[in-house]
DOPA-156042 format. One record per residue: x, y, z of N, C-alpha, C in turn; residue in three letters. Coordinates in nm, 4 decimals. Layout:
// residues N
+----------+----------+----------+----------+----------+----------+----------+----------+----------+------+
|      nxx |      nyy |      nzz |     caxx |     cayy |     cazz |      cxx |      cyy |      czz | rest |
+----------+----------+----------+----------+----------+----------+----------+----------+----------+------+
|        X |        Y |        Z |        X |        Y |        Z |        X |        Y |        Z |  ALA |
...
+----------+----------+----------+----------+----------+----------+----------+----------+----------+------+
//
This chain:
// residues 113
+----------+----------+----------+----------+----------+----------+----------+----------+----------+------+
|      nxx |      nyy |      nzz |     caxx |     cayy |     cazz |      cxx |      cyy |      czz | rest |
+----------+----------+----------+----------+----------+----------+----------+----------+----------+------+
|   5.4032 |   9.2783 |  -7.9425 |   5.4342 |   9.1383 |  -7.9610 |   5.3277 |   9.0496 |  -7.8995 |  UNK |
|   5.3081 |   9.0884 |  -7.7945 |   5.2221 |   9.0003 |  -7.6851 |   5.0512 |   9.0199 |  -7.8034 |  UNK |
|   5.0180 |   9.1106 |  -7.8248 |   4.8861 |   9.1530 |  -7.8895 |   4.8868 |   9.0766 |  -8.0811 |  UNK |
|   5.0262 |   9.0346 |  -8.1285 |   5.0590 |   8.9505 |  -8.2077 |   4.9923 |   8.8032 |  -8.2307 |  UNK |
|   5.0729 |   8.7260 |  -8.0727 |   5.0496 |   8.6056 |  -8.0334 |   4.8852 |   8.5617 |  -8.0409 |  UNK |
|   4.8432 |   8.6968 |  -7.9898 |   4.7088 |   8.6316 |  -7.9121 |   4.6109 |   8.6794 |  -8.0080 |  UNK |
|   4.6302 |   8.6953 |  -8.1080 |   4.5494 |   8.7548 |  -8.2124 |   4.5851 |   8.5872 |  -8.3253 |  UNK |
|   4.7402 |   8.5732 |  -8.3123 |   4.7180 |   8.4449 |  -8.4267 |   4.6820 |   8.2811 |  -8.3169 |  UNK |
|   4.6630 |   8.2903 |  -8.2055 |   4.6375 |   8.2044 |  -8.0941 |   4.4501 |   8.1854 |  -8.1291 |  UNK |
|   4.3961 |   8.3285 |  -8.1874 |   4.2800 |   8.3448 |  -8.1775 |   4.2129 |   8.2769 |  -8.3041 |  UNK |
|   4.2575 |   8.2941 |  -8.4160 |   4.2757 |   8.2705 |  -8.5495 |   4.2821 |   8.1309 |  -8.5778 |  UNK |
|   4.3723 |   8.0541 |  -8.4653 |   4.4025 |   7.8860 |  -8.4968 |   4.2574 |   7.8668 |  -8.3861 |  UNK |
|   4.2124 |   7.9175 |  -8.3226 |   4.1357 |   7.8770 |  -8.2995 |   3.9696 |   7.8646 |  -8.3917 |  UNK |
|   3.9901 |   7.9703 |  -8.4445 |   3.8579 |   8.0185 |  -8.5564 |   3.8723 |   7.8890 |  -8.6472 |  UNK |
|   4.0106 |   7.8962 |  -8.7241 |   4.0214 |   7.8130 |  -8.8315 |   3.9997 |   7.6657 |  -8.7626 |  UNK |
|   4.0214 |   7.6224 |  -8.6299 |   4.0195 |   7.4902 |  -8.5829 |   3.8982 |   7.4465 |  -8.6352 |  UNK |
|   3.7587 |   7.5308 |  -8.5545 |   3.6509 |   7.5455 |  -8.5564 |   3.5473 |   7.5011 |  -8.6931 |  UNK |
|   3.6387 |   7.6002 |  -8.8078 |   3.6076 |   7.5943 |  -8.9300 |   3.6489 |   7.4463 |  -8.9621 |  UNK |
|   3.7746 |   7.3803 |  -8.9806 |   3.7540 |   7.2688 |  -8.9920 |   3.7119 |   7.1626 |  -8.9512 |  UNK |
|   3.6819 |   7.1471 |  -8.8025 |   3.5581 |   7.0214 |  -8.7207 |   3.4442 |   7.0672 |  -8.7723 |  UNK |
|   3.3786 |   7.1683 |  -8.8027 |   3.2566 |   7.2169 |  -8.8806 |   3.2708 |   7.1000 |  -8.9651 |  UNK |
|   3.3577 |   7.1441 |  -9.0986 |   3.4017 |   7.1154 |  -9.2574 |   3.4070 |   6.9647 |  -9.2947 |  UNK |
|   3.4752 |   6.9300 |  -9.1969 |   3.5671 |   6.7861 |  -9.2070 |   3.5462 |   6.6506 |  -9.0976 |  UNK |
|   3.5237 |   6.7128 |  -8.9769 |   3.4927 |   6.6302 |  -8.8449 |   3.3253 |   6.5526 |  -8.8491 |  UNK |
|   3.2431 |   6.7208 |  -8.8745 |   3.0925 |   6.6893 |  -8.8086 |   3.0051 |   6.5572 |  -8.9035 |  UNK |
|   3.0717 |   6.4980 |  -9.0388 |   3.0047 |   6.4114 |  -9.0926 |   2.9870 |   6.2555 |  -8.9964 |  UNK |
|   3.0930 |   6.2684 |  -8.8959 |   3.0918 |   6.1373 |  -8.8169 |   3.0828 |   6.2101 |  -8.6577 |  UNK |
|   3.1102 |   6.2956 |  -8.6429 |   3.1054 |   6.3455 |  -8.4770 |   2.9941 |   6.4547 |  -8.4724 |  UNK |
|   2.9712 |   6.5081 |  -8.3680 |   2.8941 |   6.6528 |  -8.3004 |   2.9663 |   6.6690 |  -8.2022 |  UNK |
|   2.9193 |   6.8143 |  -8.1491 |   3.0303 |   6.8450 |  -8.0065 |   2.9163 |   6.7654 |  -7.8997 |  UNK |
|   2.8139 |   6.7510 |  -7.9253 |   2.7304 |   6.7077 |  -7.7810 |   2.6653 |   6.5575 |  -7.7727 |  UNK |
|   2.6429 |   6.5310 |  -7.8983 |   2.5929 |   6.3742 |  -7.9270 |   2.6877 |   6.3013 |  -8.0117 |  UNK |
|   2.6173 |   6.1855 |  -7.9395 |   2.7553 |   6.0959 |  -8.0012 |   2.6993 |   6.0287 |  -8.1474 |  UNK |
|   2.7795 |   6.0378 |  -8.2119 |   2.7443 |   5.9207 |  -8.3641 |   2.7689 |   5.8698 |  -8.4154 |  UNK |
|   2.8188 |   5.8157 |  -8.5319 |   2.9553 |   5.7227 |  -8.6064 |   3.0723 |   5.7071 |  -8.4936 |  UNK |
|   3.0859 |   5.8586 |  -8.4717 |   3.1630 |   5.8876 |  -8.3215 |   3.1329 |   5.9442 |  -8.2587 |  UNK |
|   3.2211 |   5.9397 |  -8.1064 |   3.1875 |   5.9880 |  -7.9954 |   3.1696 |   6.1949 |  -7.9977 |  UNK |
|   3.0669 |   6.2245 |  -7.9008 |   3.0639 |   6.3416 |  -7.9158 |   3.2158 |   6.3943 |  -7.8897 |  UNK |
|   3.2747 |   6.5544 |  -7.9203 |   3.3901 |   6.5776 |  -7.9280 |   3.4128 |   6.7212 |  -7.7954 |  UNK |
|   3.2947 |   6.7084 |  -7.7455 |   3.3176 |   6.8098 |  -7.6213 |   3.3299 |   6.7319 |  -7.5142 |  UNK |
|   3.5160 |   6.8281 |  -7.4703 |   3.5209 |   6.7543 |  -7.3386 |   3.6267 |   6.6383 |  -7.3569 |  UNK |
|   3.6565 |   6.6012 |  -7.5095 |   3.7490 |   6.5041 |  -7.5515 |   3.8936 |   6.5486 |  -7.4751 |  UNK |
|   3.9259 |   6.6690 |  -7.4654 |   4.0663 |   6.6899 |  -7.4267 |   4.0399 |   6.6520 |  -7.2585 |  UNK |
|   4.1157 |   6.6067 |  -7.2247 |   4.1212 |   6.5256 |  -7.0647 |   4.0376 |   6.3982 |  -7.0596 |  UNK |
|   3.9747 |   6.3215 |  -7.1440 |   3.8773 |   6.2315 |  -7.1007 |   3.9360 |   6.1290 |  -7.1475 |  UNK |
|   3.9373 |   6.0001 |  -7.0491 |   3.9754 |   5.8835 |  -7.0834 |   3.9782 |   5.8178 |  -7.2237 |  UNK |
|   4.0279 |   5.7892 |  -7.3206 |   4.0220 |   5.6554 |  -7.4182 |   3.9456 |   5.5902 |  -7.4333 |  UNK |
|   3.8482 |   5.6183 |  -7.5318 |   3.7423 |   5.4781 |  -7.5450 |   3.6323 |   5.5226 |  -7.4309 |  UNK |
|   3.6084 |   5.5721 |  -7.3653 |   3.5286 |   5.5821 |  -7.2467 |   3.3859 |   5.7122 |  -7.2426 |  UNK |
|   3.3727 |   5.8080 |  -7.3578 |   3.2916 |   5.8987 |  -7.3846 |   3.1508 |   5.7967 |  -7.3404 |  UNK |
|   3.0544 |   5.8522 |  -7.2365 |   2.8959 |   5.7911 |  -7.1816 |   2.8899 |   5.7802 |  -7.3584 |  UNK |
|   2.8144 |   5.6465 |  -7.3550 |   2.7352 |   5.5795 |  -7.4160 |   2.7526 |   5.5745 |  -7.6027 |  UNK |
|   2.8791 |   5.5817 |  -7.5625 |   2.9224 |   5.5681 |  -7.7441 |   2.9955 |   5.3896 |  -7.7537 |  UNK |
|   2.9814 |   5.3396 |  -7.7989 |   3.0073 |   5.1945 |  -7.8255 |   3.1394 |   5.2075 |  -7.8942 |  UNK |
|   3.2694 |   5.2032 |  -7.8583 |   3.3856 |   5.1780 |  -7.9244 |   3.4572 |   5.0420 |  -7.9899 |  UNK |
|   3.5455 |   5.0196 |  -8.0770 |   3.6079 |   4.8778 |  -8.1259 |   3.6818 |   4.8858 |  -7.9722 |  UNK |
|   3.6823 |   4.7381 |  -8.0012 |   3.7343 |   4.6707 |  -7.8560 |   3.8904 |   4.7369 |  -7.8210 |  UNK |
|   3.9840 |   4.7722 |  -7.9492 |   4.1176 |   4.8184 |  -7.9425 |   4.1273 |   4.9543 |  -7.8550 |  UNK |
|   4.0154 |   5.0416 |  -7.8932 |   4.0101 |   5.1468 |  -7.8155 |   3.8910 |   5.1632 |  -7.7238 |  UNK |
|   3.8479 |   5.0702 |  -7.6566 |   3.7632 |   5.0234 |  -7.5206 |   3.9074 |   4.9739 |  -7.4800 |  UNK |
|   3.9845 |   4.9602 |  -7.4949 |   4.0870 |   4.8583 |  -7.4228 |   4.1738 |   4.9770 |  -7.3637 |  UNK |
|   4.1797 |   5.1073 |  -7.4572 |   4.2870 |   5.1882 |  -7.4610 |   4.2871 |   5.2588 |  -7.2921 |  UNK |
|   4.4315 |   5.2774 |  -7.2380 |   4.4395 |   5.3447 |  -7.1004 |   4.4585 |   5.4823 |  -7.0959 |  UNK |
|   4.4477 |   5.5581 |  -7.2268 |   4.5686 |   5.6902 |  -7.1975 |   4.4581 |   5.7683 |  -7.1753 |  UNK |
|   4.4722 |   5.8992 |  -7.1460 |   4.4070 |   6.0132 |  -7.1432 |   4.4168 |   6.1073 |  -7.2840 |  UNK |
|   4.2982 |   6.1490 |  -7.3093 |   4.3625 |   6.2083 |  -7.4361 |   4.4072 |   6.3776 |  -7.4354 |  UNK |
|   4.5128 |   6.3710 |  -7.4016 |   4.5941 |   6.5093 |  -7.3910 |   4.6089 |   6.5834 |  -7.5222 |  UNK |
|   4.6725 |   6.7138 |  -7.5026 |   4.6354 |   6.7905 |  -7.6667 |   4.7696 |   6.6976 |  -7.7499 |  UNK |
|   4.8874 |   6.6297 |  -7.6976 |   4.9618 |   6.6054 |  -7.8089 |   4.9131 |   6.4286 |  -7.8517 |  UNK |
|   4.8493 |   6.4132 |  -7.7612 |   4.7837 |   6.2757 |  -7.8018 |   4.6476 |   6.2886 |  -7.9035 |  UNK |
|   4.6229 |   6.3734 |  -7.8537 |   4.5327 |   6.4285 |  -8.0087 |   4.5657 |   6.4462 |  -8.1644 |  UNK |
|   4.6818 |   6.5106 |  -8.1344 |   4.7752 |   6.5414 |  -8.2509 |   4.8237 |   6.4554 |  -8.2929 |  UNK |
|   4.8397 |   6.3333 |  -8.1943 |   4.9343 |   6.2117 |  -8.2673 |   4.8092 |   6.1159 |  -8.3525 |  UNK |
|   4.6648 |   6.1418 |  -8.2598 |   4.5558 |   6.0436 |  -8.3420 |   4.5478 |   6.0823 |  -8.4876 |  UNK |
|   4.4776 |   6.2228 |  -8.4895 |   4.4698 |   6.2937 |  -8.5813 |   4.5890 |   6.2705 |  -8.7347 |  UNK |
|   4.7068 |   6.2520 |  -8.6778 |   4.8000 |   6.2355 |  -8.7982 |   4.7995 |   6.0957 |  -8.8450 |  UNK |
|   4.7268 |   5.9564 |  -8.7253 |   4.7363 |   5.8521 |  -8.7853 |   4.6911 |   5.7767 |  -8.6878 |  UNK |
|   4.5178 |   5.7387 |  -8.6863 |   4.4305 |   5.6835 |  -8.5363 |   4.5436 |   5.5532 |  -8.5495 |  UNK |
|   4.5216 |   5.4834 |  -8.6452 |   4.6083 |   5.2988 |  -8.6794 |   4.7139 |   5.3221 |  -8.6312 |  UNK |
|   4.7918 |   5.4126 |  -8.5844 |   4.9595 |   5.3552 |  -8.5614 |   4.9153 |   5.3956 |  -8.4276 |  UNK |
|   4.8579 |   5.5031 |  -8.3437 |   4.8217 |   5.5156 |  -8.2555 |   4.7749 |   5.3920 |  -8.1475 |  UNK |
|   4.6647 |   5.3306 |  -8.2098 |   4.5662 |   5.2729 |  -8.1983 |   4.5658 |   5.1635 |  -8.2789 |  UNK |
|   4.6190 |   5.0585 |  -8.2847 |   4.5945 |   4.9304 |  -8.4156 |   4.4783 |   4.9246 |  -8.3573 |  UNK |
|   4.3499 |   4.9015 |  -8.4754 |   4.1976 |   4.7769 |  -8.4269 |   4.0994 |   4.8881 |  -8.4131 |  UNK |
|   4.1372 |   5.0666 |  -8.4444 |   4.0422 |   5.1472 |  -8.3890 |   3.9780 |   5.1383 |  -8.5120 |  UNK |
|   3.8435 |   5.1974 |  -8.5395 |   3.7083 |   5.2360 |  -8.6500 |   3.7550 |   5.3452 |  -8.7042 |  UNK |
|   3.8162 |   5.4483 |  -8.6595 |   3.8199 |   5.6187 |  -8.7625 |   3.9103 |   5.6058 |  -8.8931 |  UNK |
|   3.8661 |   5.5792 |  -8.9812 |   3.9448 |   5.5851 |  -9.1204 |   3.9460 |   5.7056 |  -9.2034 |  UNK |
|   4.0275 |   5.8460 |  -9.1041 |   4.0168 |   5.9586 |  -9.0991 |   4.1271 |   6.0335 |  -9.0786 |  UNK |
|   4.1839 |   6.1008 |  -9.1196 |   4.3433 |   6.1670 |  -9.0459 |   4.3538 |   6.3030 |  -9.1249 |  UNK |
|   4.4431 |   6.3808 |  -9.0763 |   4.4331 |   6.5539 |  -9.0973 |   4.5850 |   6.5252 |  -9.1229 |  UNK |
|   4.6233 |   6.5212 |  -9.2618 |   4.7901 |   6.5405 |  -9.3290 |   4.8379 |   6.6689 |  -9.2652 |  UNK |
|   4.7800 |   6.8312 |  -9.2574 |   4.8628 |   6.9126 |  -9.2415 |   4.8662 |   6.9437 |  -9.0862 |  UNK |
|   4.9877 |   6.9225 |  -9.0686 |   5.0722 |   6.9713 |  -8.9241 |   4.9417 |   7.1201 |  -8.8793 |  UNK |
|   4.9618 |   7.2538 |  -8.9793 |   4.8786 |   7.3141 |  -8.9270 |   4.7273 |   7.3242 |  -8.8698 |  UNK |
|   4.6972 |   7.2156 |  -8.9618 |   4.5301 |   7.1294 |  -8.9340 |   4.4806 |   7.1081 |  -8.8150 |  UNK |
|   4.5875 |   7.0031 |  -8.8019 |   4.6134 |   6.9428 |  -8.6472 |   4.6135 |   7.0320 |  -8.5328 |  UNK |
|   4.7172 |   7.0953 |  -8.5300 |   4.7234 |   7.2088 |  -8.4563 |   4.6202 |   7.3322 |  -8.4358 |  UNK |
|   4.5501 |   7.3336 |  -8.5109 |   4.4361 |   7.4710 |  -8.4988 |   4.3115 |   7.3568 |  -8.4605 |  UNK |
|   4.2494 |   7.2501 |  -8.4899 |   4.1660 |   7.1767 |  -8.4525 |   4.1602 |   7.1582 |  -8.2703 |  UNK |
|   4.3073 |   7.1137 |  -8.2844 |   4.3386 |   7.1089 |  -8.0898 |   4.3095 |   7.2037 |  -8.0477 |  UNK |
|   4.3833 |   7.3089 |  -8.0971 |   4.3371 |   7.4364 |  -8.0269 |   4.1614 |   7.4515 |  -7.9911 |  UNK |
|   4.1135 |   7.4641 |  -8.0986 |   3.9726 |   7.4771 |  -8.0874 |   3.9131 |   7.3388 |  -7.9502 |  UNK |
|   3.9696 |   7.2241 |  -7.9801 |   3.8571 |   7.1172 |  -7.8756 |   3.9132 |   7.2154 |  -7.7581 |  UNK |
|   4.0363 |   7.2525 |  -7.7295 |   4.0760 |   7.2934 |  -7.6099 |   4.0626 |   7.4146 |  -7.5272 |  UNK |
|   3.9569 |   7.4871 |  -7.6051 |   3.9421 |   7.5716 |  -7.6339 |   3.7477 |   7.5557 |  -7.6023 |  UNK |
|   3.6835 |   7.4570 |  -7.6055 |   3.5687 |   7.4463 |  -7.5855 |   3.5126 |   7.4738 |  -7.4655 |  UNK |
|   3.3968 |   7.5009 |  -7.4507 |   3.3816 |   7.5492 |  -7.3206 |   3.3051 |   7.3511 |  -7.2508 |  UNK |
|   3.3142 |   7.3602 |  -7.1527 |   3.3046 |   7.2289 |  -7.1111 |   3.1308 |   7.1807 |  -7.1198 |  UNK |
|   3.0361 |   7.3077 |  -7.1132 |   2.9244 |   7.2534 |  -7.1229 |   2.8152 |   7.2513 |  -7.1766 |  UNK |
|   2.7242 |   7.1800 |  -7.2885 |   2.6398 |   7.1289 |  -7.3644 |   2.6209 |   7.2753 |  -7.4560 |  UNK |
|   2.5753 |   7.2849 |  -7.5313 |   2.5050 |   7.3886 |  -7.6249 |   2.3627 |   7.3428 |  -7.6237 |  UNK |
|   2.2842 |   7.4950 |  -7.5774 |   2.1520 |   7.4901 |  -7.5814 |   2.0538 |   7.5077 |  -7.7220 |  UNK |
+----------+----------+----------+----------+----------+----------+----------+----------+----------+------+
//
């Protein structure tokens, strides 16, 4: 059972991967920032606050931390989240969401050489 879990734990992580590749990297990277902010390191880091990415004032304003279910909640809909934010972007499937988190959370914290 245990060798189950961690085999499809492993899998949402692959597929996360595959889709920030697919779907994410036209406006983000994991290390530089562009359209948007780079995406390594996003899980625990303040709102609006990634060094040297210029945000809309709605989310420069924002206080939260972005935790994995606050991720999940952007991801399904930045505007209800966030009225006034820039990402005109959202992941419809529940499983999407969920294997993407996995993967940021899942990143190792420092730069790619």
């Amino acid at each position: 059972m245990f060798y189950a879990s961690a085999m499809v734990h492993a899998q949402s992580i692959s597929r996360g991967k595959q889709i920030v590749e697919s779907r994410c990297f036209a406006c983000h990277s994991l290390d530089s920032n562009r359209v948007g902010p780079a995406l390594r390191g996003v899980v625990g880091r303040a709102a609006g606050k990634a060094d040297g990415f210029e945000y809309s004032a709605a989310l420069a304003a924002a206080t939260n931390t972005w935790d994995l279910e606050r991720i999940k909640n952007w991801l399904t809909n930045p505007e209800l989240l966030v009225p006034g934010q820039r990402m005109n972007y959202q992941l419809d499937l529940k499983e999407d969401r969920d294997d993407v988190v996995a993967y940021l959370a899942n990143l190792d914290s420092t730069k790619e050489n």
